[in-house]
N, C-alpha and C positions, 0 to 999 in steps of 0.2 A: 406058231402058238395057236391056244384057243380063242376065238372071240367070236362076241353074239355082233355081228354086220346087220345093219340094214339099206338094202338097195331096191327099192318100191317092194320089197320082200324080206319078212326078217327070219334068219337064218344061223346057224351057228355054223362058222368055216373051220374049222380045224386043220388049217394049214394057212394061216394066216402069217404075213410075215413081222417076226417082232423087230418093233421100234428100237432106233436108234438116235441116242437122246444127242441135241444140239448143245453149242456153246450157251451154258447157262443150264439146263438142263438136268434133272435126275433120271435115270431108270429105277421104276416104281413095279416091285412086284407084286401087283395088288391077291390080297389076303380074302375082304368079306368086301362086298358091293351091294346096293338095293336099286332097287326098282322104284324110279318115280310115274307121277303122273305124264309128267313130261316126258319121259320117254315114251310110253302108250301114243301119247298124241301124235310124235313124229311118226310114229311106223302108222299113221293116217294123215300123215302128208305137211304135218308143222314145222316149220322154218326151212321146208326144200333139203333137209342135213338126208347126206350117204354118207355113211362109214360106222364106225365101231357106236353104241349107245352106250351110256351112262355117266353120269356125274356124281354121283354119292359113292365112297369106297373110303377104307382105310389098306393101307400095303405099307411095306417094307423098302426104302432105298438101297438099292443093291449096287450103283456106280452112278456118279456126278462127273458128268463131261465138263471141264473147270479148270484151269489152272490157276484159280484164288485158291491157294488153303482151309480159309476160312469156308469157304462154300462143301469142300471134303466132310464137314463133319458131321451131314447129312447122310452119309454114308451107313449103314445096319440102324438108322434111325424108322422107328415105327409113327407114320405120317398119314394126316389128309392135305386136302389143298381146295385153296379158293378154286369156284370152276373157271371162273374167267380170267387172262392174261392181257394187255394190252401192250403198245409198241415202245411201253420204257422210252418214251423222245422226251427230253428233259423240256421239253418248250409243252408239250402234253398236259392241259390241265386237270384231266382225271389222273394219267397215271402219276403225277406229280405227286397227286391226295391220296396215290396208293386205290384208288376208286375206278380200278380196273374195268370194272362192269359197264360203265359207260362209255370207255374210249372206243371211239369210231373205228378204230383197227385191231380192239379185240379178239382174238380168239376164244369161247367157250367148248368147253369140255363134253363129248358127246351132244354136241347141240349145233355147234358153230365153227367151222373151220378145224376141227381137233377133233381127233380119235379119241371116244372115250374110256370109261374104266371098265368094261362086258370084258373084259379081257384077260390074259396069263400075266402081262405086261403091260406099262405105260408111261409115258411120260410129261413131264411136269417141269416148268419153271422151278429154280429152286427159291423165288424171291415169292413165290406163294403157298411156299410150305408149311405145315404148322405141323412140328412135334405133340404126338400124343400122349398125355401125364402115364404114367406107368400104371394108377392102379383105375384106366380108364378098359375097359375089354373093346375087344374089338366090335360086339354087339351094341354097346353104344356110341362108341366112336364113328362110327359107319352113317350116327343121326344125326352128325355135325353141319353137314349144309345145311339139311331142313330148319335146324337148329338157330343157324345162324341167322337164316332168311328170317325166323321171328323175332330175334334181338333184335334184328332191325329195326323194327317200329322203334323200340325204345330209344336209338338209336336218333334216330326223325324228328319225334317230339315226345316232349316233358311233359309226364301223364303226373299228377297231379297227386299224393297219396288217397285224395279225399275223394278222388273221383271214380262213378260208377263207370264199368267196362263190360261189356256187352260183344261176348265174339258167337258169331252165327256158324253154322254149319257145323258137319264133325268129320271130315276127310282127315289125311297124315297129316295135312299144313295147320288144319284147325287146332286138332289135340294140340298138337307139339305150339302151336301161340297160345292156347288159353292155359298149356301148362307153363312157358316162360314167363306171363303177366303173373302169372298167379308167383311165381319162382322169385319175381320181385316186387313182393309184398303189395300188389294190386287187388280191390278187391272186383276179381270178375266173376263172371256168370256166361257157361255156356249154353249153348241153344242149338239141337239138332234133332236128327229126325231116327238117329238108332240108339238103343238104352245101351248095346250091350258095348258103342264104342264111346259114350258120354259115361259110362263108369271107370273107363278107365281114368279118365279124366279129375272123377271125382273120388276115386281112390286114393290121388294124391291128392285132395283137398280142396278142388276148386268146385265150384256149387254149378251145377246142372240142371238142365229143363229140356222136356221134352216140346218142340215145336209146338202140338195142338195142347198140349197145356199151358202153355208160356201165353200169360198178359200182355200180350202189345199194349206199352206205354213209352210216350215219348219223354225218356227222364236218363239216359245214358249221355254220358259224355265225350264218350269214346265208344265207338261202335266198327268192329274187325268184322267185313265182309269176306268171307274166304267162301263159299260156296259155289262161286263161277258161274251164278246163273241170275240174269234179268228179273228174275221174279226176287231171288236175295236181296239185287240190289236196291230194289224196289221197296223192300222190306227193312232192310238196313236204314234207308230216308227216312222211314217212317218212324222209327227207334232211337234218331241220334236227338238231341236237346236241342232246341235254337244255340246256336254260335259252340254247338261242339263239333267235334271230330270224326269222321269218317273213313276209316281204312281200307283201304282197297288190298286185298293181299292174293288177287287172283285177275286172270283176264276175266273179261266178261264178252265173250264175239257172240253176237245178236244182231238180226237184224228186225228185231220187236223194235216199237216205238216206245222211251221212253221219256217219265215226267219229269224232267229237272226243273221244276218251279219252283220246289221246297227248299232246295239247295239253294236259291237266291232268298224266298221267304224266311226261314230262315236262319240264313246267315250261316251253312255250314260250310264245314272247310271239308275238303274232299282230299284225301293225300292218299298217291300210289307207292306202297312199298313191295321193294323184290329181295334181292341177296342183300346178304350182308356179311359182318366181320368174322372170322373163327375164334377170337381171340375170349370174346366173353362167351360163345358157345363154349367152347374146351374149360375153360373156369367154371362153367356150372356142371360138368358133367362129372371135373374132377374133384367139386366139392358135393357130389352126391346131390343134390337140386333137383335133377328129373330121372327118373327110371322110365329109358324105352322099350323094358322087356316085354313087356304087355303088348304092344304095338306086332313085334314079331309073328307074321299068323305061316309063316314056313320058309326052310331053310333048301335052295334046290343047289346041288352041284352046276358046272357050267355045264358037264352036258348034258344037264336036263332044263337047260336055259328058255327052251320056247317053250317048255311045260309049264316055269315059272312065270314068263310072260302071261299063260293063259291062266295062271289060279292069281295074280294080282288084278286080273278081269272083274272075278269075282267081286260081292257086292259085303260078302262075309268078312274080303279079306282086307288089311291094315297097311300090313308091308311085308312084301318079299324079297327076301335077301338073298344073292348067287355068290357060294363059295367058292374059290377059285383053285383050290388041291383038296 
């Protein structure tokens, strides 16, 4: 089969050999895939991962290795899946909570021990599949991780109706949380440095501001740092209220010195959020809540895969998506 590998070199093989799914297991024809950030970053050397890249796709189950029944009916089902699996050991306190993401023997999906979705083919646990509602298209179905990862907050902690919400920066991770907060009835306000990707933003409804116009006051309650960069976070301290809230929704690797006196002065709570659940991602998508067409800045076939690596480089571009037929 086709797939985009990377091995200190990223590369499209086209004679790659296709997977053969384990007890438990689906084979996943995947359909549409995108291009994260995180993939960029491995192919410059994050988390040490060789093998296939990606984790955002939606595809087709074509066969489930399984002799439960019950597990069969996965089968011609149009699916995503959580990117992370863990070892199912019933004494396991992540996977116990279903909270996959944390267990120490983990598998993730193009990132971490697993071949990802760059591919013709793939496969998948079937205990973290989620069927996709029928009048969901594959172009938004395909935003369901990123998606998820911002439910998460909400997930974390109980935002307040009455409280201001302040989300910084405007990458895919940005848009897609200040359009979820706003999706539940939050009143926020985003903050970045391009107009032409803070409108989309604000097409759906949520109010925007350009960086050097934007008021630094410290009157936010909730403050989503997504920007990845020591000067944000720096920024972000500066923005949240005494004894509010602080999101962390990105790495930040620096080796700038920085001020955490404020964070004791005062009184804020610093909370790290990553992945999260599909379940209420797929319930917004299928009650119409957020349109990711905007978002879309090109569609590449897989063999024009490291073409699409290089136009999501770009500073113009949003998200690029690789079709897989």
């Amino acid at each position: 089969m086709k797939a985009v590998v990377f091995d200190n070199d990223l590369k499209l093989d086209t004679n790659y050999p296709k997977p053969i799914p384990q007890e438990g297991e689906a084979l996943i024809k995947v359909l549409l895939a995108g291009i994260c950030n995180t993939d960029y970053e491995i192919t410059k050397g994050y988390m040490g991962y060789v093998g296939i890249l990606g984790h955002e796709f939606v595809g087709v189950v074509e066969k489930v290795n399984s002799s439960n029944p019950d597990e069969q009916k996965w089968v011609g089902k149009r699916v995503v899946a959580e990117i992370s699996y863990g070892c199912d050991d019933p004494n396991c306190e992540w996977c116990a909570k279903k909270n996959y993401r944390h267990c120490p023997e983990r598998h993730t999906l193009g990132i971490w021990k697993k071949d990802g979705c760059f591919a013709e083919y793939m496969t998948m646990p079937v205990n973290v599949l989620f069927e996709v509602p029928d009048n969901v298209p594959n172009e938004q179905a395909v935003f369901v991780e990123p998606l998820a990862a911002a439910c998460e907050i909400s997930e974390q902690l109980h935002i307040e109706p009455t409280a201001k919400v302040l989300v910084l920066g405007d990458g895919k991770l940005v848009l897609t949380t200040a359009l979820t907060l706003s999706a539940q009835n939050l009143d926020v306000m985003l903050v970045g440095k391009h107009q032409n990707k803070l409108d989309i933003a604000k097409a759906q409804g949520v109010k925007t501001q350009l960086l050097n116009e934007f008021k630094s006051e410290k009157i936010y309650d909730v403050v989503v740092e997504a920007t990845g960069t020591a000067s944000g976070f720096e920024t972000s301290m500066s923005l949240t209220k005494p004894r509010g809230v602080l999101v962390l929704k990105s790495t930040v690797a620096t080796g700038k010195e920085l001020n955490l006196a404020p964070i004791v002065i005062d009184e804020i709570t610093v909370l790290g959020s990553r992945c999260g659940q599909f379940g209420p991602a797929l319930r917004l998508l299928k009650n119409n809540r957020i349109d990711f067409k905007p978002f879309i800045s090109g569609i590449y076939g897989i063999d024009d895969a490291i073409e699409a690596f290089e136009a999501n480089k770009s500073k113009d571009s949003i998200k690029i998506l690789i079709k897989m037929d």
